[in-house]
C-alpha positions in Angstrom: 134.3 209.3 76.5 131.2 208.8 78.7 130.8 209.7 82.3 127.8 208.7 84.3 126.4 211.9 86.4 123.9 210.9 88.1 120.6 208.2 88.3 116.7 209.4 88.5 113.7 208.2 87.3 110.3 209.2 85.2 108.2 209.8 88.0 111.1 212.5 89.6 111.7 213.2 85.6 108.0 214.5 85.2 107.8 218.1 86.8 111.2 219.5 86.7 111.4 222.9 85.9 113.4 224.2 83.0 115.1 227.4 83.2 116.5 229.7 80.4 120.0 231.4 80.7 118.6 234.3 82.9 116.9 231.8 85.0 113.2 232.3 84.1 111.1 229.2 84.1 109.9 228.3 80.3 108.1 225.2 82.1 108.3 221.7 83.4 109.0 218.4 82.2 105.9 216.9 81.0 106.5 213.9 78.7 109.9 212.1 77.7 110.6 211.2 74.2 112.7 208.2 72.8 112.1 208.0 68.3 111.3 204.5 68.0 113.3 204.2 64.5 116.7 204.2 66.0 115.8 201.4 68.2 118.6 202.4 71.1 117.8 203.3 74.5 119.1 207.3 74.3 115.6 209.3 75.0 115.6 212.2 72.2 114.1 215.2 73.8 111.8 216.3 76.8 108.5 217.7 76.5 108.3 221.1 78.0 104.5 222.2 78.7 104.7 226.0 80.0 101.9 227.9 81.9 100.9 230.1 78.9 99.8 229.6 75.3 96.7 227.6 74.2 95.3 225.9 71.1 96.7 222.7 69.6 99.5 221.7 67.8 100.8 218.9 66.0 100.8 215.8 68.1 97.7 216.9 69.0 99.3 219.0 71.8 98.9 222.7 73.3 101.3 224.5 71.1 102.6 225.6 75.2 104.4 222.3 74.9 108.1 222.5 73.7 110.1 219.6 72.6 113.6 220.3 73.8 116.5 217.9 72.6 118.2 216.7 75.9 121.5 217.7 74.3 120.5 221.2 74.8 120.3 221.3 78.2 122.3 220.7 81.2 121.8 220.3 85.0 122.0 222.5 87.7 122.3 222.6 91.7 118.9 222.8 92.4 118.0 220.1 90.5 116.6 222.1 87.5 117.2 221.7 83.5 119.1 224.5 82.1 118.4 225.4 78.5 121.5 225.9 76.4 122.0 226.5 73.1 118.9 228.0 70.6 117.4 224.6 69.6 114.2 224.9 68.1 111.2 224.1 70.1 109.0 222.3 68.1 111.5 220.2 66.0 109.7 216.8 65.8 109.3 216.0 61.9 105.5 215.0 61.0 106.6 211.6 59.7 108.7 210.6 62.4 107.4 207.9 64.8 108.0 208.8 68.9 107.3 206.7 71.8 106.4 209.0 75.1 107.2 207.1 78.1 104.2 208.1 80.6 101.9 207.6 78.0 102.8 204.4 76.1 104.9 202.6 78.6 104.0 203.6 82.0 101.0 200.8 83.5 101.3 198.9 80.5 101.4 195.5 81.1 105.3 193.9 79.6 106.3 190.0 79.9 108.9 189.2 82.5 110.3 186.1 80.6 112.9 185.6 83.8 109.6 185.2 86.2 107.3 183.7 83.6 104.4 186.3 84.3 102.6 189.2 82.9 103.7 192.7 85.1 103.0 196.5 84.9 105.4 199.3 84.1 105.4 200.8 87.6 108.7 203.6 86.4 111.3 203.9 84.6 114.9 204.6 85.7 117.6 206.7 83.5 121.0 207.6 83.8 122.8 210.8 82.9 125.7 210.9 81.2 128.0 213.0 79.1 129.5 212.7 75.5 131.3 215.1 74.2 130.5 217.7 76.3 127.1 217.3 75.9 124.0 215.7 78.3 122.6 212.5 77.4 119.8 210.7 78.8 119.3 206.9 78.9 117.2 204.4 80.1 118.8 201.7 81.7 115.5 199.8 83.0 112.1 199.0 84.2 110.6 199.0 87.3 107.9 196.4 88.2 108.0 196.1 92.0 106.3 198.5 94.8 109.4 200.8 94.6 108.2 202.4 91.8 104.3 202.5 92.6 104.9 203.7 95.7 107.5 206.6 94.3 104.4 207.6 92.0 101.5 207.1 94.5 103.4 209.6 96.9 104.5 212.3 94.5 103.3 215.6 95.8 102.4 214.5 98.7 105.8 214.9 100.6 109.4 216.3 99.1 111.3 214.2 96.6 113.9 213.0 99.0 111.7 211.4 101.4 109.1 209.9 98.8 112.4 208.2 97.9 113.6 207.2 101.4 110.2 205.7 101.7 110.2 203.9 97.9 113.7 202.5 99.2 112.3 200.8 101.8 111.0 198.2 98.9 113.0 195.5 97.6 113.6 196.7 93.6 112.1 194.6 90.6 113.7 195.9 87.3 114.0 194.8 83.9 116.7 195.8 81.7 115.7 198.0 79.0 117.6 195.8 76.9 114.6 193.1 77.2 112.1 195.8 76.3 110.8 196.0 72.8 108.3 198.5 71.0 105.1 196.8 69.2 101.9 198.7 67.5 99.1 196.5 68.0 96.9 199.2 67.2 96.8 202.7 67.1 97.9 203.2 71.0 101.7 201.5 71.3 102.1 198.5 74.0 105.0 197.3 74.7 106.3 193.8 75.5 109.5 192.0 77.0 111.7 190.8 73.6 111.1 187.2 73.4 113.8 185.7 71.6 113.1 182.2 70.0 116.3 180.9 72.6 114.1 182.2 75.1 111.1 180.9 74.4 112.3 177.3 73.6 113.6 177.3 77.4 110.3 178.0 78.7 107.1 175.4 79.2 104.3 175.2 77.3 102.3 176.1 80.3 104.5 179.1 81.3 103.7 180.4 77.9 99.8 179.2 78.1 100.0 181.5 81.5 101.2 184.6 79.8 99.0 184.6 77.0 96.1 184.6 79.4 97.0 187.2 81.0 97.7 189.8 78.2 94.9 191.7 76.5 93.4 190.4 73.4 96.0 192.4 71.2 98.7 192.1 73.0 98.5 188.4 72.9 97.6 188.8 69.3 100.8 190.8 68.5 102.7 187.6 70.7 101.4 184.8 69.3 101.8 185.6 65.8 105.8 185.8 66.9 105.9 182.1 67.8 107.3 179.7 65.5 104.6 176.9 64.5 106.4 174.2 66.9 106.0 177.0 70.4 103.2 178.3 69.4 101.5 174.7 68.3 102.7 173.3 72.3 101.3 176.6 73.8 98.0 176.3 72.0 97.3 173.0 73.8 97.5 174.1 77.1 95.2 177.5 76.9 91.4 176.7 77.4 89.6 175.9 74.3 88.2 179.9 74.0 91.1 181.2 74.4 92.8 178.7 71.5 89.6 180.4 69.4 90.4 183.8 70.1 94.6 183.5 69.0 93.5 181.2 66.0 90.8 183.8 65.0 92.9 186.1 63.2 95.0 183.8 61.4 94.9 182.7 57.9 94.1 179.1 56.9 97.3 178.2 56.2 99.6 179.4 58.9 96.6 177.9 61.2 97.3 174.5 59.3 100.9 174.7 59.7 100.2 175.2 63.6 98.0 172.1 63.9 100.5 169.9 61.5 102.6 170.0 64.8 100.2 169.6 67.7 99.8 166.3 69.0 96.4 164.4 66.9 94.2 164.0 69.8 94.2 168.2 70.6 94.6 169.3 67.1 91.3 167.2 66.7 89.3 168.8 69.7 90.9 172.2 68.2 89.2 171.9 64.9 86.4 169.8 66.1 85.4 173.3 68.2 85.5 175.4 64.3 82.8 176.1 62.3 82.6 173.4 59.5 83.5 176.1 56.8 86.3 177.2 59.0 87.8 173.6 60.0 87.3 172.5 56.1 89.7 175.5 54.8 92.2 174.3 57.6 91.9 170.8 56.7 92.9 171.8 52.6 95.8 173.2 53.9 97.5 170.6 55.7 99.5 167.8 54.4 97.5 165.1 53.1 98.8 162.7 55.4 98.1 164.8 58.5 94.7 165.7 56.7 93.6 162.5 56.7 94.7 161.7 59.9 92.7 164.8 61.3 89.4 163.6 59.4 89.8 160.0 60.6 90.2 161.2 64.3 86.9 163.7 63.4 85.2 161.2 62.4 84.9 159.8 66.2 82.4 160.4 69.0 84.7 163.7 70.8 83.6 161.6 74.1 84.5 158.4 73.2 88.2 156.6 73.5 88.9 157.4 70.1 87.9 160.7 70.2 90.6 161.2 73.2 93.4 159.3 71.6 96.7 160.1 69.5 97.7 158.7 66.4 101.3 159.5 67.0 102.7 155.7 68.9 105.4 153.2 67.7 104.0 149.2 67.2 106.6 146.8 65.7 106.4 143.4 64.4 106.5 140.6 67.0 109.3 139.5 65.0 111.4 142.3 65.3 114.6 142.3 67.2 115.9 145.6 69.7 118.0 147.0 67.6 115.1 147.3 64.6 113.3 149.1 68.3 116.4 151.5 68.7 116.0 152.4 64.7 112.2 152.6 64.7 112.1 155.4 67.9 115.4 157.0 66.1 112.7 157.6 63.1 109.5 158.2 65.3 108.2 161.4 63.7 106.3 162.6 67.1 107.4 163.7 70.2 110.2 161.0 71.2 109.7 162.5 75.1 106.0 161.1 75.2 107.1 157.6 73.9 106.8 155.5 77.0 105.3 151.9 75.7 105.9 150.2 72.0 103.2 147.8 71.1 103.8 144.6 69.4 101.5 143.0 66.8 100.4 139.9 64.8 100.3 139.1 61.3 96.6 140.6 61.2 98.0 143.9 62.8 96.9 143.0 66.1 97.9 144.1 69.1 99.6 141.1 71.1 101.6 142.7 73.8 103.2 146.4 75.3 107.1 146.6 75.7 108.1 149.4 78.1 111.1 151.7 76.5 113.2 150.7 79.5 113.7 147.3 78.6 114.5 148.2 75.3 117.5 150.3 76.3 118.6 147.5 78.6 118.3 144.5 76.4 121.1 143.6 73.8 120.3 144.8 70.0 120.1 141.5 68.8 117.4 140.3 71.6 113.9 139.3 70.2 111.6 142.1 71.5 108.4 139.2 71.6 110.4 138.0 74.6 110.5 141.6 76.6 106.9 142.1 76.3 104.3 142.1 78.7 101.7 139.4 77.4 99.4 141.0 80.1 98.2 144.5 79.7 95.0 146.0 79.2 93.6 147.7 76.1 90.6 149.6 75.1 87.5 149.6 71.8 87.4 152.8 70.5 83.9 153.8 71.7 84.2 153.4 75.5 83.2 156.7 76.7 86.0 158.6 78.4 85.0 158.7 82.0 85.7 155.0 81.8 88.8 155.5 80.2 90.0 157.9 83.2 88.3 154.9 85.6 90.7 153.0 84.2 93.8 154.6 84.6 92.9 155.6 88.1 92.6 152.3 88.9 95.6 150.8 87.4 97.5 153.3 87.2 98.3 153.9 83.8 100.9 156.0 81.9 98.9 154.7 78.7 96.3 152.9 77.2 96.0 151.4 73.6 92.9 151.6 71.8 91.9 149.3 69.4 88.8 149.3 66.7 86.6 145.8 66.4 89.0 144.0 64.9 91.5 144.3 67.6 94.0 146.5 65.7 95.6 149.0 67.6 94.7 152.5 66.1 95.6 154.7 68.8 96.7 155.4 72.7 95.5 157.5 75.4 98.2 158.8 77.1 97.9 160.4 81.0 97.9 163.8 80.2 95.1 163.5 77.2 92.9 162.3 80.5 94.1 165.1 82.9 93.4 167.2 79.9 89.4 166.3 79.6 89.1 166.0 83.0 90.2 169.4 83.5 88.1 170.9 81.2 85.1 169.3 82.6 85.8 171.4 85.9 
């Protein structure tokens, strides 16, 4: 059976004295442990640096510091640690791998997936408990908010119960431990908010795009490489094109490949047209060899021109076709069905003849002749017009897309809206 005791915190954790059974202090809390093998949130032992004793130890610490299971010690009135018991002081086993909270977790930056940002480890709050008779500790969450930076900026300065009357005064921002997860990046330990792949499908690209930003370089290393090739494919669009250099930069060929495979044709282009040849080349082997010749194709364009800024990934029927061969053709479309806003209709020569919003398709019956839905008016584009007219020309009509076509007149890709507010953006 477990009983909660009481609540406190790392900042009022760090200090406390610890007393023997004649009352003596042997020191004062100076770290708090949790073994990052077990994976549970139950902190292991406390860190006991005393006033005496020099040299180092293992951990690389003065051999003053004592590392006290919490089982063996219990709490008094005065707010002190009693030591019980005759544990041994230095117990920590040389291969055993432990996380100390001030050090690795306090102003280390974690993801708030609830608030879509990238926030510091202001404190951490514990609760004591008892099982079996003995003490446990365990964290129960995160501060981000003031409370806990002002609770540390004020500690020493006035006595405990007023620094927290004051802290009080500040709405809390936790984070269950529960959403907290240990990574090594490196030798120093970061930590990060767990990201499950639930999670991350919920969120936008852009949300994403934002966190990566604002992590450091191996932090959003270490995150990345997490994301499945769809995510992290949709994220890569949105981050600037240095920043889509810096997460690709690490990765092998392949997995890079497998990324772009999913990335809509007109950015996976830019993306590799930005590469070293040697580099893009090895990418290019890897990929499917319908995607890879897709990719070279689009390459193979001015990067300024209308082709350069279009996608390969559109539906164009047969004049001929009824609405129901539509329905089946957008059922089969292999891109992203969201983006589908126009089919395009063409000739025995391939082409293009006239534009058929989606909206009349879902309206008309399946047997209607989609020739007779389309607008025989619309306005299309040769593949070498330079983009700023392209983006004059969906300002001034007002265009959700734009079909390109080469000199024969055959449609071989579209411009879509956010392709311009992408190159637009980026020349800003």
């Amino acid at each position: 059976m477990t009983d909660i005791v009481t609540r406190t915190n790392l900042s009022d954790l760090l200090g406390t004295p610890i007393v023997d059974a004649t009352g003596r202090v042997m020191g004062r809390v100076c770290e708090v442990a949790m073994e990052t093998d077990k994976n549970h949130d139950t902190v292991d032992a406390l860190v006991v640096r005393s006033s005496h004793l020099s040299g180092k130890g293992r951990l690389g610490r003065k051999r003053a510091d004592r590392y006290i299971p919490v089982e063996h010690v219990k709490q008094t009135a005065t707010g002190a640690l009693k030591l019980i018991g005759n544990p041994s002081h230095d117990t920590f086993p040389q291969e055993g791998h432990y996380f100390l909270l001030e050090r690795d977790l306090l102003d280390q930056q974690i993801i708030d997936v609830s608030g879509r940002k990238v926030v510091r480890v202001n404190d951490v709050d514990f609760v004591w408990s008892t099982r079996d008779n003995h003490l446990e500790l365990r964290v129960s969450e995160v501060e981000v908010g003031l409370r806990g930076a002002v609770r540390r900026l004020l500690k020493g300065l006035a006595p405990q119960k007023t620094i927290e009357a004051v802290a009080r005064q500040f709405a809390p921002r936790v984070i269950p431990w529960d959403f907290v997860d240990l990574i090594e990046v490196d030798p120093a330990r970061r930590v990060h908010l767990k990201i499950e792949h639930q999670r991350l499908a919920q969120m936008h690209p852009s949300d994403i795009a934002d966190i990566l930003e604002e992590l450091s370089p191996l932090e959003r290393e270490a995150v990345f490489t997490t994301l499945d090739e769809e995510i992290a494919a949709e994220a890569l669009e949105e981050v600037a094109p240095k920043l889509q250099m810096s997460l690709i930069d690490g990765l092998d060929s392949e997995r890079v490949a497998d990324i772009v495979e999913e990335m809509d044709p007109a950015a996976a282009a830019d993306l590799l047209a930005e590469l070293p040849d040697e580099r893009s080349e090895a990418i290019l082997e890897q990929m499917e060899p319908t995607e890879r010749q897709e990719m070279q194709d689009l390459l193979g364009f001015h990067v300024n021109s209308a082709a350069g800024r279009m996608t390969t990934e559109f539906l164009f029927l047969s004049k001929d076709a009824t609405v129901a061969d539509a329905i089946t053709a957008v059922r089969n479309f292999e891109g992203e069905p969201e983006l589908l806003t126009d089919l395009y209709l063409s000739d025995e020569q391939q082409r293009l003849v006239g534009v058929i919003p989606l909206a009349r398709i879902l309206l008309a019956k399946p047997e209607t002749q989609i020739d007779s839905l389309a607008e025989k008016r619309f306005t299309q584009i040769h593949s070498d017009l330079h983009q700023d007219d392209v983006a004059e020309l969906f300002d001034k009509y007002n265009l959700r897309e734009l079909p390109v076509v080469n000199k024969d007149d055959r449609l071989v890709g579209v411009i879509r809206a956010d392709n311009v507010i992408g190159f637009l953006r980026s020349e800003h």
